[in-house]
C-alpha positions as a Markdown table, in Angstrom:
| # | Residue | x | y | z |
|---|---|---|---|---|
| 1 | Unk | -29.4 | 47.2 | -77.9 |
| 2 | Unk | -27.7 | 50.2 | -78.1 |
| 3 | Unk | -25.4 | 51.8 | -75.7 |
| 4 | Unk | -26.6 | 54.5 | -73.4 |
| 5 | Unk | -26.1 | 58.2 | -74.5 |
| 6 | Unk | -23.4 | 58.8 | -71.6 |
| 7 | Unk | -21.2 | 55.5 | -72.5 |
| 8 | Unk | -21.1 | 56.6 | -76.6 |
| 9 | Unk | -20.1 | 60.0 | -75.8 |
| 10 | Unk | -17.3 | 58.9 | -73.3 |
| 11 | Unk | -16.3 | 56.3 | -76.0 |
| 12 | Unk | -16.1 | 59.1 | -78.5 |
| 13 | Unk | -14.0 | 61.7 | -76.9 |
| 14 | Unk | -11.8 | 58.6 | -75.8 |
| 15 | Unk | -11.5 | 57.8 | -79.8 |
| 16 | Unk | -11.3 | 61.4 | -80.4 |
| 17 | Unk | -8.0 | 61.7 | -78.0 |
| 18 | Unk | -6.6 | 58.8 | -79.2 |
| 19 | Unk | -7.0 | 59.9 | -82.5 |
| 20 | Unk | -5.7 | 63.2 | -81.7 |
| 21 | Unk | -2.2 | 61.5 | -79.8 |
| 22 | Unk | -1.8 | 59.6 | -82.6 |
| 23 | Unk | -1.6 | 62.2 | -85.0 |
| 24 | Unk | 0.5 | 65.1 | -83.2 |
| 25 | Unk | 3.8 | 65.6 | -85.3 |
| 26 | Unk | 6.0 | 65.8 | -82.1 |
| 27 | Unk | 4.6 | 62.0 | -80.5 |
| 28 | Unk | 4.9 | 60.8 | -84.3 |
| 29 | Unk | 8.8 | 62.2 | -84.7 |
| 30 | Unk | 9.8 | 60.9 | -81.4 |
| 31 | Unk | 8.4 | 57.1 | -81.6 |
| 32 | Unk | 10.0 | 57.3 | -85.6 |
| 33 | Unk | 13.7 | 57.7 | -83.2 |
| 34 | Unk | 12.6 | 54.8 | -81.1 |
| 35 | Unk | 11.9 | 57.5 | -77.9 |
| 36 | Unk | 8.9 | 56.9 | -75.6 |
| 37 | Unk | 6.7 | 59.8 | -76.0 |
| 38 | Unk | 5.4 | 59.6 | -72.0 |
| 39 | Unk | 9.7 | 59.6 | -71.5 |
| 40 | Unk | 10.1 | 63.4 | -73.4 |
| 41 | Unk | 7.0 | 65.6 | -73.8 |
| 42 | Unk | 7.3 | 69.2 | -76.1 |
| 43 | Unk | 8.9 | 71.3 | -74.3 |
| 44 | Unk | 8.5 | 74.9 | -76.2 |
| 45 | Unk | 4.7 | 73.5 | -77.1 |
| 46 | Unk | 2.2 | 76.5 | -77.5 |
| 47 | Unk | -0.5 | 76.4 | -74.7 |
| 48 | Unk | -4.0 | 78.6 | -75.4 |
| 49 | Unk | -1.8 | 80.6 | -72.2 |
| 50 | Unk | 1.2 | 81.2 | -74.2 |
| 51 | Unk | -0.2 | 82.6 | -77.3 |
| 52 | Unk | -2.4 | 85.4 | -75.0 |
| 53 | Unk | 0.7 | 86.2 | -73.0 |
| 54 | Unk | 3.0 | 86.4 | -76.1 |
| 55 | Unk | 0.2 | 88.6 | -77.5 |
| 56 | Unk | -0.3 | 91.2 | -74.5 |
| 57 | Unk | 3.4 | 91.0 | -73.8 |
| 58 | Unk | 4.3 | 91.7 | -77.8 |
| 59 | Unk | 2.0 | 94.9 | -78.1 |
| 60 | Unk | 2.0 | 96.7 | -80.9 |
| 61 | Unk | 4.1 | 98.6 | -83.9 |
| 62 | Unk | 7.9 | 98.4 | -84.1 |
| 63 | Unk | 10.0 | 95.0 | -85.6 |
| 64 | Unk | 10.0 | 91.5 | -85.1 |
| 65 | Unk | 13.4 | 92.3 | -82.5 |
| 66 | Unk | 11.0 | 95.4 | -80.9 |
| 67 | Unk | 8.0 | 92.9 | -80.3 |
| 68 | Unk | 10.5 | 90.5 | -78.8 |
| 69 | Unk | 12.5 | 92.5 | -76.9 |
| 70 | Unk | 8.9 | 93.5 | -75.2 |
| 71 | Unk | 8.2 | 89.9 | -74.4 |
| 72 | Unk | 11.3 | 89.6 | -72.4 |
| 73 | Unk | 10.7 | 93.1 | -70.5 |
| 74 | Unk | 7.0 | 91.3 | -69.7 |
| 75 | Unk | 8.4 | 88.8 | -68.3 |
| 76 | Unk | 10.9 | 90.4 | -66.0 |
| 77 | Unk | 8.7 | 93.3 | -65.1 |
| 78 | Unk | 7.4 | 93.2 | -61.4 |
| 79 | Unk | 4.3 | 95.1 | -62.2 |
| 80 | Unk | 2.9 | 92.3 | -64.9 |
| 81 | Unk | 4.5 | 89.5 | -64.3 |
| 82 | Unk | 8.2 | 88.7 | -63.1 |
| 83 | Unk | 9.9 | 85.5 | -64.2 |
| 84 | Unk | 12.3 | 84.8 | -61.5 |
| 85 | Unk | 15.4 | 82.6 | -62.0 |
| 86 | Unk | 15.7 | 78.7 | -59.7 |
| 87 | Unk | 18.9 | 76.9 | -60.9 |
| 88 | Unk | 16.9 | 73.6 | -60.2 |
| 89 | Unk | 13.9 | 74.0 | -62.0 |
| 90 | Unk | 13.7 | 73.2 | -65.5 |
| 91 | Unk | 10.6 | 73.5 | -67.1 |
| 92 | Unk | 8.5 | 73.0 | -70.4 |
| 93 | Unk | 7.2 | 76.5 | -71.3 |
| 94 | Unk | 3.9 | 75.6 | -69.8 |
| 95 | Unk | 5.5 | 75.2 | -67.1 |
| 96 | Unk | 7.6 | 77.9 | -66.8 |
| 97 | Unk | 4.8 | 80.7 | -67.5 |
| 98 | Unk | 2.5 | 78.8 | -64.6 |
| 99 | Unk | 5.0 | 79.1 | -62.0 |
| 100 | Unk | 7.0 | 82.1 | -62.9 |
| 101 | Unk | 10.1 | 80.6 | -62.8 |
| 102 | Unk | 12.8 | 78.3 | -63.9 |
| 103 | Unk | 16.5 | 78.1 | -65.2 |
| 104 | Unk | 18.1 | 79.0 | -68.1 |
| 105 | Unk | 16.5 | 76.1 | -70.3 |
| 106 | Unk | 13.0 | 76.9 | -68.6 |
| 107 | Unk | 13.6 | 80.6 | -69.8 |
| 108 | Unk | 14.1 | 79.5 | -73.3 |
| 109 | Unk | 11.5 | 77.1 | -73.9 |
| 110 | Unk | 9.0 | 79.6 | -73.1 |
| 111 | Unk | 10.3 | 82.7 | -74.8 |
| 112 | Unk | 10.6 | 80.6 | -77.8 |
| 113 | Unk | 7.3 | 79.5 | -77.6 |
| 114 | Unk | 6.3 | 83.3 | -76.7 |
| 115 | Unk | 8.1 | 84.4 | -79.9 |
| 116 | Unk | 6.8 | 81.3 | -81.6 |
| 117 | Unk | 2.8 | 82.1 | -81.1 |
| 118 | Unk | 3.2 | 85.6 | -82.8 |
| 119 | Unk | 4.8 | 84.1 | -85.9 |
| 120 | Unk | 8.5 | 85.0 | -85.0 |
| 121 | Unk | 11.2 | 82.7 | -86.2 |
| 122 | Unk | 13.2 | 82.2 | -82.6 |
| 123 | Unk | 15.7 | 79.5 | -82.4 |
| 124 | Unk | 17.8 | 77.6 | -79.3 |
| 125 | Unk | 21.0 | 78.6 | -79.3 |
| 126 | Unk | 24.3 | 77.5 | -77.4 |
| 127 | Unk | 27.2 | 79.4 | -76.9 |
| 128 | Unk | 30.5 | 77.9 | -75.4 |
| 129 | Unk | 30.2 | 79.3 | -72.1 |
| 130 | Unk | 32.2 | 78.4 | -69.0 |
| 131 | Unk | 30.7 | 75.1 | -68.3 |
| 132 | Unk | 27.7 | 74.6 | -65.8 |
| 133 | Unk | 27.4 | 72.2 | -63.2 |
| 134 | Unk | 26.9 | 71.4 | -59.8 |
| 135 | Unk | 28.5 | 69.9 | -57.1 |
| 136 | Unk | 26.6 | 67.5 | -55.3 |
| 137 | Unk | 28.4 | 65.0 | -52.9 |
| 138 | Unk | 31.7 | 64.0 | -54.8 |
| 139 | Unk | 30.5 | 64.2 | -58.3 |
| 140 | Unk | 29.8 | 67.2 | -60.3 |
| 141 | Unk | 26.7 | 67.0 | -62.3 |
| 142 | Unk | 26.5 | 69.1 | -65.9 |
| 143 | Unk | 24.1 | 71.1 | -67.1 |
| 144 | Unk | 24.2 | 72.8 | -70.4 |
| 145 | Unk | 23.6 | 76.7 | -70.8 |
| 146 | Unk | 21.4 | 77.2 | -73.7 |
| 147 | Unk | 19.5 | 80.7 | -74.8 |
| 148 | Unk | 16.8 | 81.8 | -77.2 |
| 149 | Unk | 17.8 | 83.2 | -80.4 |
| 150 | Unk | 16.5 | 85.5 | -83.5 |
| 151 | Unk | 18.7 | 85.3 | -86.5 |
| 152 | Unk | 19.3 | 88.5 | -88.1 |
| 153 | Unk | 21.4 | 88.6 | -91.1 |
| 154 | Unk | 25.4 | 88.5 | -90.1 |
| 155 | Unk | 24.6 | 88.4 | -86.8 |
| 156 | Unk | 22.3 | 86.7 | -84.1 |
| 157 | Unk | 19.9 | 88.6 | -81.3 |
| 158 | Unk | 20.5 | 86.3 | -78.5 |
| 159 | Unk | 17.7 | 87.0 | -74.8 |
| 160 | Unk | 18.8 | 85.6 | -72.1 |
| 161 | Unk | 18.0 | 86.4 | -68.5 |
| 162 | Unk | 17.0 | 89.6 | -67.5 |
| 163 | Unk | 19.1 | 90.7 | -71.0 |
| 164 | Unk | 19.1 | 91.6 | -74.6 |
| 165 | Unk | 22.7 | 91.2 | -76.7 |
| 166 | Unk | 24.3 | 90.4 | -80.2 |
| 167 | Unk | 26.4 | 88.3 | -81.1 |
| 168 | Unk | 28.3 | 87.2 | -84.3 |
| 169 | Unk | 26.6 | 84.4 | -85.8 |
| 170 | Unk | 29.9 | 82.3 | -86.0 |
| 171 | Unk | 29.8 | 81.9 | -82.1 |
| 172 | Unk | 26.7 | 80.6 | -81.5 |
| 173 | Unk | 25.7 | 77.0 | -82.7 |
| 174 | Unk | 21.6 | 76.9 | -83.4 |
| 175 | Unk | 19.8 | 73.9 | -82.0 |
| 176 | Unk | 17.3 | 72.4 | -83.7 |
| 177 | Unk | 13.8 | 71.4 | -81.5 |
| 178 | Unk | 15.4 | 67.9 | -80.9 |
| 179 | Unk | 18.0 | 69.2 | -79.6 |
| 180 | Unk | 16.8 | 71.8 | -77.1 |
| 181 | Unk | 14.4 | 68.8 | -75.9 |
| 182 | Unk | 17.7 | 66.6 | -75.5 |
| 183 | Unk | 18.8 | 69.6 | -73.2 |
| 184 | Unk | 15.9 | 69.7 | -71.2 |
| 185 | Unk | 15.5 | 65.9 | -70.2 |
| 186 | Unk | 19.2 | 66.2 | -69.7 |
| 187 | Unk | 18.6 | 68.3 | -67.0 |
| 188 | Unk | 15.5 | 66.3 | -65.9 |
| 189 | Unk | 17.9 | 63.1 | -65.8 |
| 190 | Unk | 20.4 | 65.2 | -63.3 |
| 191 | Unk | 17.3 | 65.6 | -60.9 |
| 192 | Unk | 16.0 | 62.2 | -60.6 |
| 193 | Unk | 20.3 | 61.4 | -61.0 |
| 194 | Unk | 20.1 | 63.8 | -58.2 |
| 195 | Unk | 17.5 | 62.1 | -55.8 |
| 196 | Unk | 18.7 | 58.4 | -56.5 |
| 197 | Unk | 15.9 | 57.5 | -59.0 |
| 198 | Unk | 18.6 | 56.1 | -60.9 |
| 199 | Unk | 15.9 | 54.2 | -63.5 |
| 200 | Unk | 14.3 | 57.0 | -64.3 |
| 201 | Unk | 17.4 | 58.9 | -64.5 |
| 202 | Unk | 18.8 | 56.3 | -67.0 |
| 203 | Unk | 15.3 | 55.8 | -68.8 |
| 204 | Unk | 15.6 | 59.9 | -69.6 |
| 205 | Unk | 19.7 | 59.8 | -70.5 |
| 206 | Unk | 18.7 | 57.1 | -73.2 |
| 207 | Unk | 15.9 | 59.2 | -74.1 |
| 208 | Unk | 18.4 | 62.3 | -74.6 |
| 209 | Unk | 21.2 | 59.9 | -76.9 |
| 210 | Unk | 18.3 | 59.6 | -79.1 |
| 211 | Unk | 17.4 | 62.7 | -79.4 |
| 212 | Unk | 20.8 | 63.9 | -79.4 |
| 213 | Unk | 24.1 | 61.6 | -80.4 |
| 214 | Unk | 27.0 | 64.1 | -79.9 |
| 215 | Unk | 25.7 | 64.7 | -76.8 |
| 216 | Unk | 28.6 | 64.5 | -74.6 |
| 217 | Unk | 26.9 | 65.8 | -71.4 |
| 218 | Unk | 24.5 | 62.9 | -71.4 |
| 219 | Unk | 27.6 | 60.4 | -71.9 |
| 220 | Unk | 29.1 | 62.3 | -68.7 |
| 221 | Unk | 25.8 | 61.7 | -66.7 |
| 222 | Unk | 25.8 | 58.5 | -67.9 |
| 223 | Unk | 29.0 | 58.2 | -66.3 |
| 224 | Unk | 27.9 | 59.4 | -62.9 |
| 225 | Unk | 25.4 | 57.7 | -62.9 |
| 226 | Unk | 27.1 | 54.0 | -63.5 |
| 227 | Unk | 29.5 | 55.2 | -60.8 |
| 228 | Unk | 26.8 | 55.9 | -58.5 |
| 229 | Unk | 25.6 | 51.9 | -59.8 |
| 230 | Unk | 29.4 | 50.6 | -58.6 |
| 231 | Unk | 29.9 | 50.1 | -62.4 |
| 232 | Unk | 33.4 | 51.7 | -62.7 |
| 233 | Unk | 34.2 | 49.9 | -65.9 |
| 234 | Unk | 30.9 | 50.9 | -67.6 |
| 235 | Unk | 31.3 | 54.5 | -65.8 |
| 236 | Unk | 34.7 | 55.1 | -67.5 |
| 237 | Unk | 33.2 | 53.7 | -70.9 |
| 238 | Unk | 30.7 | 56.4 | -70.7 |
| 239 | Unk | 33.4 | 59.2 | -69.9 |
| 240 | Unk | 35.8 | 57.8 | -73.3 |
| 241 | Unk | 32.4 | 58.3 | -75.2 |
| 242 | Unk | 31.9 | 61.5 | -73.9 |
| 243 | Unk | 35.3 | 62.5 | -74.3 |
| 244 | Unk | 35.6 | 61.4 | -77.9 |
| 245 | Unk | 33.1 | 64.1 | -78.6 |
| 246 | Unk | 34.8 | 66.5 | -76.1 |
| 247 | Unk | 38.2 | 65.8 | -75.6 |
| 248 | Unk | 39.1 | 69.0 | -73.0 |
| 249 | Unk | 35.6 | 69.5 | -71.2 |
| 250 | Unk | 36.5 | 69.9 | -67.5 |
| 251 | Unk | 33.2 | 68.6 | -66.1 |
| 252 | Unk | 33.4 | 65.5 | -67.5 |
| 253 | Unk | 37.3 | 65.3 | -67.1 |
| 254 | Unk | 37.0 | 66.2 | -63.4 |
| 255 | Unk | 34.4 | 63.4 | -62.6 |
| 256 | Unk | 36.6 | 60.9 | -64.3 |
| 257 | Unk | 39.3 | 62.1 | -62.1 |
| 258 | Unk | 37.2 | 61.8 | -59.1 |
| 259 | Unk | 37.0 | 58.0 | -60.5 |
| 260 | Unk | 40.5 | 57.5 | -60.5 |
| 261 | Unk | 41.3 | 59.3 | -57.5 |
| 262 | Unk | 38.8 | 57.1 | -55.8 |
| 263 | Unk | 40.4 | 53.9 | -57.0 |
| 264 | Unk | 43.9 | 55.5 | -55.5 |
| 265 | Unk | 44.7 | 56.0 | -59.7 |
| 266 | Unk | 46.2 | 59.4 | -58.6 |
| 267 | Unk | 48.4 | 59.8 | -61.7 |
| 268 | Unk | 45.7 | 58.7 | -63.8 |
| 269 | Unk | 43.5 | 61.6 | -62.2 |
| 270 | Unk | 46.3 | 63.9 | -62.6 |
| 271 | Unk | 46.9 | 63.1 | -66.2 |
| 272 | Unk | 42.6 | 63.8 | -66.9 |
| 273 | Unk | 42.6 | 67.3 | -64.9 |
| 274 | Unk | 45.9 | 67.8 | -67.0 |
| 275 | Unk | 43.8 | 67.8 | -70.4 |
| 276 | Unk | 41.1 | 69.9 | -69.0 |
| 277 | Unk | 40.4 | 73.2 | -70.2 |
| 278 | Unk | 40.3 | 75.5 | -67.3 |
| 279 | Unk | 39.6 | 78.8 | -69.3 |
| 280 | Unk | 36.1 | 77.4 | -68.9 |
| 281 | Unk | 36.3 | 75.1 | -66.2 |
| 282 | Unk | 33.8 | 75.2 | -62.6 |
| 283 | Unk | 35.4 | 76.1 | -59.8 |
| 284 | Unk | 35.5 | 72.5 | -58.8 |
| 285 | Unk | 37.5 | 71.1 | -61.3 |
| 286 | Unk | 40.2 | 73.7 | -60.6 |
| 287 | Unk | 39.4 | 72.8 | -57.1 |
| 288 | Unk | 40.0 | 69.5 | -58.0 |
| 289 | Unk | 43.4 | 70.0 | -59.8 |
| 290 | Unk | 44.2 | 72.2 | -56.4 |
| 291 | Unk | 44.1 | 68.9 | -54.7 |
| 292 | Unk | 45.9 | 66.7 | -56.5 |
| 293 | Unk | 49.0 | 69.5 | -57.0 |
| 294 | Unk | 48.6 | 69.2 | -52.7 |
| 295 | Unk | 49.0 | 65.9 | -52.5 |
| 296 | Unk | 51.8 | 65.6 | -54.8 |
| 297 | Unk | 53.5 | 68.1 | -51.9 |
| 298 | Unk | 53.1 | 71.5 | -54.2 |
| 299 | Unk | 51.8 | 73.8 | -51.9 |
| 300 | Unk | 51.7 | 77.0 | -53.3 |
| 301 | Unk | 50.5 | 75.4 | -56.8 |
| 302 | Unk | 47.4 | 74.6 | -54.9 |
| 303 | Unk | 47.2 | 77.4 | -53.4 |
| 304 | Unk | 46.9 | 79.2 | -56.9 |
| 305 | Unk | 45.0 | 77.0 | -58.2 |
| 306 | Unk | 42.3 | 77.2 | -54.8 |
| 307 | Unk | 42.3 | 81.2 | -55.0 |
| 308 | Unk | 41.5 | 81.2 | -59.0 |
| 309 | Unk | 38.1 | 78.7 | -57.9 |
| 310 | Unk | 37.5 | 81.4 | -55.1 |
| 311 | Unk | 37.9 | 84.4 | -57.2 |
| 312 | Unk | 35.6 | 82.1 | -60.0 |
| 313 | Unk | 32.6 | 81.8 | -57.6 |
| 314 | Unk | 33.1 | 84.0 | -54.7 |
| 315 | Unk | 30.0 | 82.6 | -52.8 |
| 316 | Unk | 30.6 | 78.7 | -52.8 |
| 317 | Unk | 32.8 | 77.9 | -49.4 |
| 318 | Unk | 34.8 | 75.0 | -50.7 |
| 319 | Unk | 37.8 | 77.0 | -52.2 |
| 320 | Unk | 38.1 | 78.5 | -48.2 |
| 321 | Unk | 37.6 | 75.1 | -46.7 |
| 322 | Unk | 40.7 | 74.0 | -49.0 |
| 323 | Unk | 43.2 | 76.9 | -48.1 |
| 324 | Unk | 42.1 | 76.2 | -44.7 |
| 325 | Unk | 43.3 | 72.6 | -45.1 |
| 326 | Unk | 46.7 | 73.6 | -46.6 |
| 327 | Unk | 47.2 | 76.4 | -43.9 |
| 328 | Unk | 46.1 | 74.3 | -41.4 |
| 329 | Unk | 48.5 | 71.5 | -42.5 |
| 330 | Unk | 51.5 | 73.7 | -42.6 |
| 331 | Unk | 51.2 | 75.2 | -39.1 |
| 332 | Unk | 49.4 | 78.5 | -40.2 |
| 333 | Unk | 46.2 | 78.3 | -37.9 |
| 334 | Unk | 45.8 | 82.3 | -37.8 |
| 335 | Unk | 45.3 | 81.8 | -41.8 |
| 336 | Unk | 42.9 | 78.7 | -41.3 |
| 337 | Unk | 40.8 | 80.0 | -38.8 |
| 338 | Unk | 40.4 | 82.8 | -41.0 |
| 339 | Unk | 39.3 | 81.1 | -44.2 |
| 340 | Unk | 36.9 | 78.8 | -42.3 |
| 341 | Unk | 35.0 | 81.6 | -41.0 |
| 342 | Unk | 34.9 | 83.0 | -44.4 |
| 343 | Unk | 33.4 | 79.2 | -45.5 |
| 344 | Unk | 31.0 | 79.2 | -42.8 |
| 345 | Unk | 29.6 | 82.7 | -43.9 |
| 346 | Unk | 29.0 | 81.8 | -47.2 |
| 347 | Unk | 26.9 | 78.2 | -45.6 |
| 348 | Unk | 25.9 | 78.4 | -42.1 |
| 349 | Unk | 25.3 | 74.7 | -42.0 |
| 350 | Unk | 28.5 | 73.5 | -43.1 |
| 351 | Unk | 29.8 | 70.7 | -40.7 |
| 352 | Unk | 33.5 | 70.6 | -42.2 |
| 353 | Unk | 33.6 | 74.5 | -41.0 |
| 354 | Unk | 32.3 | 73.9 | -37.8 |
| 355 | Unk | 34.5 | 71.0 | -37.2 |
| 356 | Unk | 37.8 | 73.2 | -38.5 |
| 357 | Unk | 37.1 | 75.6 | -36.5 |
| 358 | Unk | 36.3 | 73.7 | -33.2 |
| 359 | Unk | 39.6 | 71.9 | -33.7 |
| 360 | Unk | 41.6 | 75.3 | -33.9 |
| 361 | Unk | 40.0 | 76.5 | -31.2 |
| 362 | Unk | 41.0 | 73.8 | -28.6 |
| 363 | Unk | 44.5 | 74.2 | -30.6 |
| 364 | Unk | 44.2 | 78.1 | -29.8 |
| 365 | Unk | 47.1 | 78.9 | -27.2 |
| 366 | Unk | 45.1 | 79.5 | -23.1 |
């Protein structure tokens, strides 16, 4: 007896999907490095979406860098569209065009797909930037800082947000798609790192080591999150692996010092904030080394050190909240009062303001 109409057509589109998974060249390369497809999906894939807003965006006449160069004035232009930049959100391309914004990997997955749909040969590209992270709790998470590239003989055009540059092609390092995917579920790993999904989190920094080898970010992650675990002698494996790869990177050298100095290993944290290379550190590794030069008694040191992390990212309050610490430890209360308000501008909410400023108060003279 044969099956009704409805049941063979539902078994035929299922055969038909399955056929189709099994076949698509991104699926096929990932389970050939031993990745889970489900764990890493495409993230510059080419949606029917894409391809007609690469193609009104790209218009007409002019180069390959003209058509481009229109793409990315689409996308920021508040008439058309407006792609609008949230530090948290990374996106596939998809994504990124559905909900009209995303960070600096969600930017580049979907101009390069843009660029991609009309036949343009755009790359990922990194360029050794000061590093990017965030500070959340007493570890800094890292995030990689990654833009969309067209190579053009000696030289790259590099779009990032909101701009249009060149740069000698000897400063920027091309990634290949495997790469810019390690980037993204990097990223992804940091959120679920993030909100304590720590098996998801490690699932996705496997995922990225596949993808990726000489990934030292992930290594650092990896690190943070076997601290978060309790598994310090794991956590400390994972920051000499990500240091083999890169010996002076600050992020990773400033969570290991936040290792030791939670362990009371002070000269040990000392020693890995020594190595670090602040010309492109975050403010809170130099924040970090601040601390450390305070506690060994070398005021001023820290001082200098806390001022540069201000004067690095003028609208974080921890570098206040330090000086106010150090002036408030050596009897200058006018000064502390003064850089706690400033901290408490720049986050209304924050408790160790409040607190600082309460105390000083009742110290005021009545």
């Amino acid at each position: 007896m044969s099956s009704p109409a409805p049941f063979r057509l539902l078994a035929v589109l299922m055969a038909a999907t399955l056929q189709a998974r099994a076949a698509d060249p991104w699926s096929t390369a990932l389970k050939r490095r031993g990745i889970d497809p489900a764990l890493v999906e495409n993230p510059i894939a080419i949606t029917p979406e894409i391809k007609a807003a690469a193609a009104e965006m790209s218009g007409r006449g002019g180069g390959t860098v003209d058509a481009l160069k229109r793409i990315q004035s689409g996308l920021f232009d508040t008439t058309r569209f407006t792609f609008d930049y949230e530090s948290a959100l990374t996106a596939t391309a998809a994504d990124a065009l559905a909900a009209g914004r995303g960070n600096c990997v969600s930017f580049t997955n979907l101009f390069i797909a843009m660029g991609r749909s009309r036949g343009f040969n755009i790359q990922a590209g990194y360029i050794q930037p000061r590093a990017k992270s965030e500070r959340r709790g007493d570890l800094v998470y890292i995030m990689s800082h990654v833009v969309a590239v067209y190579p053009l003989h000696d030289r790259y055009v590099v779009f990032d947000f909101y701009r249009t540059r060149e740069d000698p092609a000897q400063r920027i390092r091309l990634l290949n798609d495997f790469e810019l995917a390690a980037l993204y579920v990097n990223n992804r790993a940091v959120e679920a790192l993030s909100a304590g999904d720590y098996e998801t989190a490690e699932a996705r920094l496997a995922a990225v080591l596949k993808l990726a080898p000489d990934f030292a970010p992930a290594y650092g992650n990896l690190g943070v999150l076997l601290r978060r675990r309790g598994d310090i002698s794991g956590a400390i494996a994972a920051y000499r692996r990500a240091l083999a790869l890169a010996p002076r990177d600050p992020s990773i050298l400033g969570n290991l010092a936040a290792l030791y100095t939670g362990l009371g290993r002070e000269r040990e944290a000392k020693a890995a904030l020594t190595l670090a290379d602040l010309s492109v550190a975050t403010p809170y590794t130099i924040l970090a080394r601040g601390d450390l030069e305070a506690a060994d008694g070398r005021v001023d040191e820290a001082l200098r050190y806390y001022r540069k992390a201000a004067r690095l990212d003028p609208k974080i309050p921890d570098p206040h909240l330090s000086i106010a610490r150090v002036a408030r430890a050596s009897g200058r209360l006018d000064q502390a009062r003064h850089e706690a308000e400033r901290a408490l501008e720049l986050d209304s909410e924050n408790a160790e303001a409040k607190a600082m400023l309460a105390e000083l108060a009742e110290r005021a003279p009545r």
